[in-house]
MMTF fields as JSON, N, C-alpha, C and O atoms, coordinates in Angstrom:
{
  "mmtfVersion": "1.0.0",
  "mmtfProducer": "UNKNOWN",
  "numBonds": 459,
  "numAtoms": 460,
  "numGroups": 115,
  "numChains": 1,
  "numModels": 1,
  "chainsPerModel": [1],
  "groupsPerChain": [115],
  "chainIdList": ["A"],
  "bondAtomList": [4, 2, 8, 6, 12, 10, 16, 14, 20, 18, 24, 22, 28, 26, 32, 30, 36, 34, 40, 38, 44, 42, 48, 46, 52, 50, 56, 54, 60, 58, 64, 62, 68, 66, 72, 70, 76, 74, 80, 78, 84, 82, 88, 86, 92, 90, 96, 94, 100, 98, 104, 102, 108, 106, 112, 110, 116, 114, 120, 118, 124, 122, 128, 126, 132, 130, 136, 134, 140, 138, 144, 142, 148, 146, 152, 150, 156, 154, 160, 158, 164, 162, 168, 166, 172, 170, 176, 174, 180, 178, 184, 182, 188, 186, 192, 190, 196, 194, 200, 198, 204, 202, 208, 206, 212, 210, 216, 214, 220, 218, 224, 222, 228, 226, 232, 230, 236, 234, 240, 238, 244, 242, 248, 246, 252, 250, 256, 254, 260, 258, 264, 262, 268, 266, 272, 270, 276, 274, 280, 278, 284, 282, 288, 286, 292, 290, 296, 294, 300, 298, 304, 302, 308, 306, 312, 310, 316, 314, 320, 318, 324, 322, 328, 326, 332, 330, 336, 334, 340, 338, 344, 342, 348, 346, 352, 350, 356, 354, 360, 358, 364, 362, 368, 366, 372, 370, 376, 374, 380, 378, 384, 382, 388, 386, 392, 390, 396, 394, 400, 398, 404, 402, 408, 406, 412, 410, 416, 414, 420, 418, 424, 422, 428, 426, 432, 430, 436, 434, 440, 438, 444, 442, 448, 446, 452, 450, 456, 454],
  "bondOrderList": [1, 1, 1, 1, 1, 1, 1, 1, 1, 1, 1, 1, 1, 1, 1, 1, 1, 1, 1, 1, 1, 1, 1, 1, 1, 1, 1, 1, 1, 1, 1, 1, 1, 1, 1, 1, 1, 1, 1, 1, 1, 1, 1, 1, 1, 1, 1, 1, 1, 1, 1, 1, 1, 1, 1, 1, 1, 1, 1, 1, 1, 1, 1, 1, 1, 1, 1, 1, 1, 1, 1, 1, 1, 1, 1, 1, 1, 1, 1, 1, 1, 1, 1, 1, 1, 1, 1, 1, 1, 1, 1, 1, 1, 1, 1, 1, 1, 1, 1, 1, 1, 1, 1, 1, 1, 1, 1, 1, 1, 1, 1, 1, 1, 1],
  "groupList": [{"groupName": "UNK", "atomNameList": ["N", "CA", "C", "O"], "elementList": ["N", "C", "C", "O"], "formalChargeList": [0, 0, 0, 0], "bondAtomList": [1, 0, 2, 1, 3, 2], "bondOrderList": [1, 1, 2], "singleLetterCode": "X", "chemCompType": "L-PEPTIDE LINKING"}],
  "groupTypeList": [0, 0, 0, 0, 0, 0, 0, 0, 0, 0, 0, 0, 0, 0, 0, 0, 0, 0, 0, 0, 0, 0, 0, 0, 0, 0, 0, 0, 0, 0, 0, 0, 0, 0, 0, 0, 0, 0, 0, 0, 0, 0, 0, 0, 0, 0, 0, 0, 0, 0, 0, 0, 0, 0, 0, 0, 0, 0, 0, 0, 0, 0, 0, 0, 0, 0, 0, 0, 0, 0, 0, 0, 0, 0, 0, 0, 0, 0, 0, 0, 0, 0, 0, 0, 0, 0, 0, 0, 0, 0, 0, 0, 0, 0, 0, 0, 0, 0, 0, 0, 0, 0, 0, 0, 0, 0, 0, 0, 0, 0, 0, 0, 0, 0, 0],
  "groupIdList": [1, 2, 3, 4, 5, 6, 7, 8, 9, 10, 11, 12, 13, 14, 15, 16, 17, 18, 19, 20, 21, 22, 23, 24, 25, 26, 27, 28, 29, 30, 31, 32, 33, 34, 35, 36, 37, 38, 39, 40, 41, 42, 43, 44, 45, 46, 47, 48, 49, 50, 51, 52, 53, 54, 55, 56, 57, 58, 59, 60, 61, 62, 63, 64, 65, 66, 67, 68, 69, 70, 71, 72, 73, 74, 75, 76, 77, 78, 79, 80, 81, 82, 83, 84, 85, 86, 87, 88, 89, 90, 91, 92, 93, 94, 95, 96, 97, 98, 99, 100, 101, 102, 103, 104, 105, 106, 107, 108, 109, 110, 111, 112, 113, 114, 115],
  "secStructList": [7, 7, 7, 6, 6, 6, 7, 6, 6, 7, 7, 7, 5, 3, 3, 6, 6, 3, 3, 3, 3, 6, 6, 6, 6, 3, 3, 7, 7, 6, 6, 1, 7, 7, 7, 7, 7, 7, 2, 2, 2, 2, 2, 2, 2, 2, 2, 2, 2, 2, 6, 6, 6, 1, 7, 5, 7, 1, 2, 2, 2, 2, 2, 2, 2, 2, 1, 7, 1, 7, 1, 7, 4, 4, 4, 6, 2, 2, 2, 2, 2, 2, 2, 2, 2, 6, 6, 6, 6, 6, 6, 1, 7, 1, 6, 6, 3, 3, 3, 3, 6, 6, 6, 3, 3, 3, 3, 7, 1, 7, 7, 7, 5, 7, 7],
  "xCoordList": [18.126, 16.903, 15.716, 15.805, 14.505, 13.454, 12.723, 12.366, 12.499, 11.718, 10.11, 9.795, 9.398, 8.009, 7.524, 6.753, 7.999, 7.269, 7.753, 7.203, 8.89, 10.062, 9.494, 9.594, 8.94, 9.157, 8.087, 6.981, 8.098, 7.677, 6.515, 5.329, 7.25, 6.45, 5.762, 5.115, 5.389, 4.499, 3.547, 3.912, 2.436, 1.381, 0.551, 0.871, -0.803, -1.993, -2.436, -2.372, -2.834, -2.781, -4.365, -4.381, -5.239, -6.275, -6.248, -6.514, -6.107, -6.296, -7.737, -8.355, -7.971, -9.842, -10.237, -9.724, -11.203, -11.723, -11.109, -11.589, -9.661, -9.173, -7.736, -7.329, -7.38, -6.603, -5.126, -4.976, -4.146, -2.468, -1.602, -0.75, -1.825, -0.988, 0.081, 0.143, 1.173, 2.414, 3.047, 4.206, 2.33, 3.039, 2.216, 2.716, 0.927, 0.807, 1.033, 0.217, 1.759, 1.909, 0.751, 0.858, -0.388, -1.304, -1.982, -1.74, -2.848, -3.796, -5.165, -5.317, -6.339, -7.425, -8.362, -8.076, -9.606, -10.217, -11.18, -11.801, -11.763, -12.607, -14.138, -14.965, -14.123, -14.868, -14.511, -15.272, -13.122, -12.543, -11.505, -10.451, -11.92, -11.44, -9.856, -9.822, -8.922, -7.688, -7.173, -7.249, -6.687, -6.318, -5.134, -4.386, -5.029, -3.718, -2.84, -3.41, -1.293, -0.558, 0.823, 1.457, 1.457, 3.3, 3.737, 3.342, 4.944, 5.723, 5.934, 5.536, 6.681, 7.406, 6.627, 7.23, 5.027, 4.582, 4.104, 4.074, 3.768, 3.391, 4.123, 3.641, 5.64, 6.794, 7.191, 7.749, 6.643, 6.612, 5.451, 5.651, 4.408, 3.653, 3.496, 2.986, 4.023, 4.182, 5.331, 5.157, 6.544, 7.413, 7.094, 7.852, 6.115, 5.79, 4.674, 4.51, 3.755, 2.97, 4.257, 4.489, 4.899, 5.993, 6.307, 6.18, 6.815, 7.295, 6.155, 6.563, 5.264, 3.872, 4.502, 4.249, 5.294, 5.358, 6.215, 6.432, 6.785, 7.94, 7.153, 6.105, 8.306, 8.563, 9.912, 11.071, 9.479, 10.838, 11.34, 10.556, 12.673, 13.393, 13.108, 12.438, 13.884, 13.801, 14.903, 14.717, 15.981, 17.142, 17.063, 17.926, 15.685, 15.796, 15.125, 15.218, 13.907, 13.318, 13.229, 12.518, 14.268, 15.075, 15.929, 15.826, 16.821, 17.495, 16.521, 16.783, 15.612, 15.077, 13.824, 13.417, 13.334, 12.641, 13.353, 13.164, 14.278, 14.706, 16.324, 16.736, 16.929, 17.825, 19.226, 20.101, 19.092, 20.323, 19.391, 18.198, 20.61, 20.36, 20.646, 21.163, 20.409, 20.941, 19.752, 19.815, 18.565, 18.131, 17.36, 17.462, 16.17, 16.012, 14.454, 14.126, 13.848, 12.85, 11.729, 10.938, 11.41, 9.965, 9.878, 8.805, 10.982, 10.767, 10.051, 9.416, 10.14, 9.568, 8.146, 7.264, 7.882, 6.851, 5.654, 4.476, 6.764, 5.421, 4.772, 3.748, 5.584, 4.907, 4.586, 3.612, 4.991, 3.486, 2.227, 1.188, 2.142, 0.979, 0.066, -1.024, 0.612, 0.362, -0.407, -1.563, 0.335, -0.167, -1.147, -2.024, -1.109, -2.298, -3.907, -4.908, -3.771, -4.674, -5.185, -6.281, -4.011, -4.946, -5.41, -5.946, -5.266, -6.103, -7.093, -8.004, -6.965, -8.508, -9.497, -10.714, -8.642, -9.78, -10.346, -11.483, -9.69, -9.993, -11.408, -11.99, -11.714, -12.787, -11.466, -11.711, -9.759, -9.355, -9.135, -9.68, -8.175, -7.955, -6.442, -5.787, -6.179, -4.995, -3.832, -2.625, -4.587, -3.909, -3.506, -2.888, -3.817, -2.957, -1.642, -0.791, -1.112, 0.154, 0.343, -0.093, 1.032, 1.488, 2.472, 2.951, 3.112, 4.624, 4.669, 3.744, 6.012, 6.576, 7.991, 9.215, 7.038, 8.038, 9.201, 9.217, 10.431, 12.215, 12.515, 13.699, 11.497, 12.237, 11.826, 12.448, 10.824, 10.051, 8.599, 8.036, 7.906, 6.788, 6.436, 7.281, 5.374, 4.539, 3.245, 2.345, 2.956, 1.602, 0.927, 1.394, -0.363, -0.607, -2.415, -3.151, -2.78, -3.974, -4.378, -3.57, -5.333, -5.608, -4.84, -4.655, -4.27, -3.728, -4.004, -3.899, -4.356, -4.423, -4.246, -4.745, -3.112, -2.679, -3.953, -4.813, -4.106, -5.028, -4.09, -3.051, -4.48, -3.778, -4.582, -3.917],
  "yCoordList": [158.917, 158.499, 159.204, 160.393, 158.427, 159.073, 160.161, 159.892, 161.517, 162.463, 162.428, 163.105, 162.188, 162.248, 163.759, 164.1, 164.316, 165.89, 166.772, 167.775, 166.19, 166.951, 166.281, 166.856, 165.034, 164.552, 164.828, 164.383, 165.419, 165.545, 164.969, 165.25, 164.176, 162.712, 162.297, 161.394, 162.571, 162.465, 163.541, 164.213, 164.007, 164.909, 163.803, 162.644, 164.535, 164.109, 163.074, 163.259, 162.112, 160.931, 159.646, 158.879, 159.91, 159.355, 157.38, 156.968, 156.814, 155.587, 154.98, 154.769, 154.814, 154.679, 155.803, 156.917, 155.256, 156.17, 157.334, 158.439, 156.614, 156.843, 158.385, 158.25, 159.183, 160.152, 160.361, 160.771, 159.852, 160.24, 160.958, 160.796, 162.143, 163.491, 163.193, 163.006, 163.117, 163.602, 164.9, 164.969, 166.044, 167.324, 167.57, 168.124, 166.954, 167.022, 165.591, 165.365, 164.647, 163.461, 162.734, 162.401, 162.653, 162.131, 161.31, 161.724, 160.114, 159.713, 159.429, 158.924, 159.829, 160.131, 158.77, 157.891, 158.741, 157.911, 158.011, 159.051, 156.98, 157.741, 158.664, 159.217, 158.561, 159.911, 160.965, 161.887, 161.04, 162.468, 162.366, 162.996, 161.629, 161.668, 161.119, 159.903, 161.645, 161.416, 160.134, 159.975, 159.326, 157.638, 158.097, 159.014, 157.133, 156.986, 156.359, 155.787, 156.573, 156.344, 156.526, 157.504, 155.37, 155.974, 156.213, 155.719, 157.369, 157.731, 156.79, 156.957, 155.549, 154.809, 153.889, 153.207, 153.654, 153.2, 154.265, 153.891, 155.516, 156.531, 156.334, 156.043, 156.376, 156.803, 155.351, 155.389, 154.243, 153.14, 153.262, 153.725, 152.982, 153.653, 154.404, 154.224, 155.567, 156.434, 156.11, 156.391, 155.576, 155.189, 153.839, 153.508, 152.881, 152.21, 152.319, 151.494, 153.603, 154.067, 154.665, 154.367, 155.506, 156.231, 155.112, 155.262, 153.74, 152.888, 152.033, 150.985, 152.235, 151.21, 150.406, 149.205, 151.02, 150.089, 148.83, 148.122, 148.652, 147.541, 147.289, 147.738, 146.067, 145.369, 145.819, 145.742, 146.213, 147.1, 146.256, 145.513, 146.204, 144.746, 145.496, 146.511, 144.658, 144.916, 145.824, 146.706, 145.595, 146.173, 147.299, 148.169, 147.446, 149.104, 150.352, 151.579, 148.612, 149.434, 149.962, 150.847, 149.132, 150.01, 151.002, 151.995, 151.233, 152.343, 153.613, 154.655, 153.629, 154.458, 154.946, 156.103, 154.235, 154.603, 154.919, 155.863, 153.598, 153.435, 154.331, 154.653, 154.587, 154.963, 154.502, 155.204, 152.876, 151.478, 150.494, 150.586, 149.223, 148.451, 147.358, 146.314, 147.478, 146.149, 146.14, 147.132, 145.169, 145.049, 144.096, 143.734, 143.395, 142.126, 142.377, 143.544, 141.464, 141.608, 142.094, 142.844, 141.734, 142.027, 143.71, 144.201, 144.447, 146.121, 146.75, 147.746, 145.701, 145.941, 145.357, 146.192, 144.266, 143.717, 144.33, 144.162, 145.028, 145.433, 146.541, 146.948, 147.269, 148.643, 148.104, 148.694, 146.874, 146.979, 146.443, 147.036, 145.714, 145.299, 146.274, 146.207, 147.663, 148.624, 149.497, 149.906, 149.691, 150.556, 149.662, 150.263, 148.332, 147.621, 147.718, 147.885, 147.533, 147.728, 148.927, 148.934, 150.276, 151.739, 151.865, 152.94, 151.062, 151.207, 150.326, 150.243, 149.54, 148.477, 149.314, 149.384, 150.048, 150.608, 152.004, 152.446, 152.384, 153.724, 153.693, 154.652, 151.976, 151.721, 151.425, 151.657, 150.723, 150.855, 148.368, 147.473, 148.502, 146.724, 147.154, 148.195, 145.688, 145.545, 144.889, 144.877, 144.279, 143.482, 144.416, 143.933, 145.713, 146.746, 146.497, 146.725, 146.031, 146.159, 144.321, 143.383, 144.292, 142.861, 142.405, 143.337, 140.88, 140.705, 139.953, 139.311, 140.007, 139.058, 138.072, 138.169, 137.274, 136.692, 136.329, 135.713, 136.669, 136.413, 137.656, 137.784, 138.676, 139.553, 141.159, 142.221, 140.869, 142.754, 142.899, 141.946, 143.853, 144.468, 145.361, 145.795, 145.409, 146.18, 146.736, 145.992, 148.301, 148.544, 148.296, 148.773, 147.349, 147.049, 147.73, 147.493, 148.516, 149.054, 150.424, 151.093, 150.593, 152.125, 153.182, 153.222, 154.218, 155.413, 156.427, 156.193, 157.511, 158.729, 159.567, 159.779, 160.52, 161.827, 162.661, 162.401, 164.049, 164.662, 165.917, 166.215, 166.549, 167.891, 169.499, 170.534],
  "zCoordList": [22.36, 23.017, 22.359, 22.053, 22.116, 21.62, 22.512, 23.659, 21.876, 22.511, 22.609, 21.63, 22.98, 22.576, 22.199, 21.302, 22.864, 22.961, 21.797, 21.342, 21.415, 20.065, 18.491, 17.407, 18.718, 17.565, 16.278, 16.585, 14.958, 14.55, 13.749, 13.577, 13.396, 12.933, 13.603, 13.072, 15.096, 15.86, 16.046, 17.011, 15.507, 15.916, 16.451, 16.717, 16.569, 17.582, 16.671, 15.456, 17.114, 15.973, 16.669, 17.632, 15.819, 16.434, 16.367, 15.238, 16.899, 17.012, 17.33, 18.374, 16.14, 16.062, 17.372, 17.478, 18.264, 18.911, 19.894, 20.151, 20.45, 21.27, 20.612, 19.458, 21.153, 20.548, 21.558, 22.709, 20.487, 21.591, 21.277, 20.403, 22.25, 21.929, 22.56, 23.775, 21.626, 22.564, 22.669, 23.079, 22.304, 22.505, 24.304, 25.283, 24.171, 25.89, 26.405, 27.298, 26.196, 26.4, 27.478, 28.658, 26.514, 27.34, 25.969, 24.835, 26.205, 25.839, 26.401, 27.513, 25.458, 25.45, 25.239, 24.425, 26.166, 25.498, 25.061, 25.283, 24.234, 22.791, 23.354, 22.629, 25.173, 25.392, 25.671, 25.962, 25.631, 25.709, 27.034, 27.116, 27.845, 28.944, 29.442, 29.631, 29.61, 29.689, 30.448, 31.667, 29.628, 30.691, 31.397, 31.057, 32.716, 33.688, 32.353, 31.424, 32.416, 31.797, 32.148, 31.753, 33.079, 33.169, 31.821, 30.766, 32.142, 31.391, 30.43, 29.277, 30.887, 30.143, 29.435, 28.606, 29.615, 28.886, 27.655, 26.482, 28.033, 26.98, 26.207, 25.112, 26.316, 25.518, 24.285, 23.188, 25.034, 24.113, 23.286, 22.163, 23.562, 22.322, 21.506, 20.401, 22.066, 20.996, 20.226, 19.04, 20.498, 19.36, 18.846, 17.934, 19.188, 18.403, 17.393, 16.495, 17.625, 16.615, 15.583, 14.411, 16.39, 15.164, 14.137, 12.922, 14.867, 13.797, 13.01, 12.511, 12.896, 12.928, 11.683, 11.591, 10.75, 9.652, 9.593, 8.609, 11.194, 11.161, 12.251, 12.716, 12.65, 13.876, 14.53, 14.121, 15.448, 16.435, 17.334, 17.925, 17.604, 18.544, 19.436, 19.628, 20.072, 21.753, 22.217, 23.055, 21.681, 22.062, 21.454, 21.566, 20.517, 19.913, 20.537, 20.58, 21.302, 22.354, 23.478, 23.953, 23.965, 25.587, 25.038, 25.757, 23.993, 23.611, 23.246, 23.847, 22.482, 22.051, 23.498, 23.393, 24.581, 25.401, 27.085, 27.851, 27.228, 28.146, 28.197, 29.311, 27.303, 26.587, 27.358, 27.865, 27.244, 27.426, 26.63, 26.344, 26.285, 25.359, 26.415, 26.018, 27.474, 28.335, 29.429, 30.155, 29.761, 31.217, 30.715, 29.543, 31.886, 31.665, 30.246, 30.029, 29.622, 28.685, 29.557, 28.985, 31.259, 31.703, 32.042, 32.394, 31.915, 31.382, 30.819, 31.165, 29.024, 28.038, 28.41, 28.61, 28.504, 28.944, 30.379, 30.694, 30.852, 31.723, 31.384, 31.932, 30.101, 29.711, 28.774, 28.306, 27.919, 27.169, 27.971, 27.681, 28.66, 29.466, 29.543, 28.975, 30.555, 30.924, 29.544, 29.657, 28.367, 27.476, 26.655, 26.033, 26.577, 26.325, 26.82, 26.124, 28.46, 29.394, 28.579, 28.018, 28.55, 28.836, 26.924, 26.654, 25.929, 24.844, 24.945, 24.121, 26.062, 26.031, 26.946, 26.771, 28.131, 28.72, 27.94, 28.099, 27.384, 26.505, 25.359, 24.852, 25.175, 23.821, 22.324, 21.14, 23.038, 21.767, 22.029, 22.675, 21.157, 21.371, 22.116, 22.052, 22.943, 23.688, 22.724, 22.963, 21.432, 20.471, 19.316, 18.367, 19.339, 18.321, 18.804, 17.944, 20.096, 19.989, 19.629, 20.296, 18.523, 18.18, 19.088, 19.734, 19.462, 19.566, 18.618, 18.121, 18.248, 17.104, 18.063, 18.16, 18.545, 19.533, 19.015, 17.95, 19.719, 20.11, 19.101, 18.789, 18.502, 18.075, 18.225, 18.198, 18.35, 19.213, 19.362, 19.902, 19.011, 19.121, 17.504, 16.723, 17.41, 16.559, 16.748, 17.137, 16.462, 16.904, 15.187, 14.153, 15.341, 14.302, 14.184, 13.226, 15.31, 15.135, 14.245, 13.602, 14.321, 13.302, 13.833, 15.05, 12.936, 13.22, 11.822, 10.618, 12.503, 11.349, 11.991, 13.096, 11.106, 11.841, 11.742, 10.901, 12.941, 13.198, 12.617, 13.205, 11.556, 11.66, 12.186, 12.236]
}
């Protein structure tokens, strides 16, 4: 199962205005101010920034967040909804996260690591 708080490849990573730390598993919006965010949507974004360079299935994405490969698709779907909303309300787009319908998700917006 993916760690957010462990993973290296994950530092503080600015998404145009908005900034998502997962060593304090929170995201920021581009005034500083910390967005509402369930767990399980944090934890999908952040492993879909981790993967930004693919398209991640579905079944990779309940294993790696949910950590089972079996439940219905509106799981996935309601945390991305959710982590959409909180980069639109933050000053970021809701459409950084792509779908590539019948086969997963992709975050396709700006990212640069903050070191």
């Amino acid at each position: 199962m993916f760690d957010v708080a462990s993973t290296p490849a994950l530092e503080t990573i600015r998404l145009a205005g908005l900034r998502l730390s997962p060593a304090e598993q929170r995201l920021y919006a581009s005034d500083g101010a910390p967005l509402a965010l369930e767990r399980k949507a944090f934890e999908l974004l952040c492993f879909l920034v981790a993967q930004r360079a693919r398209v991640v299935g579905k079944d990779e994405l309940l294993q790696a967040v949910w950590g089972r490969s079996v439940a219905s698709d509106s799981v996935i779907a309601q945390a991305v909804s959710k982590a959409r909303k909180a980069l639109a309300q933050g000053g970021g787009d809701a459409e950084w996260i792509d779908v590539a319908r019948g086969v997963g998700y992709r975050y396709v917006g700006p990212a640069e690591t903050i070191l």
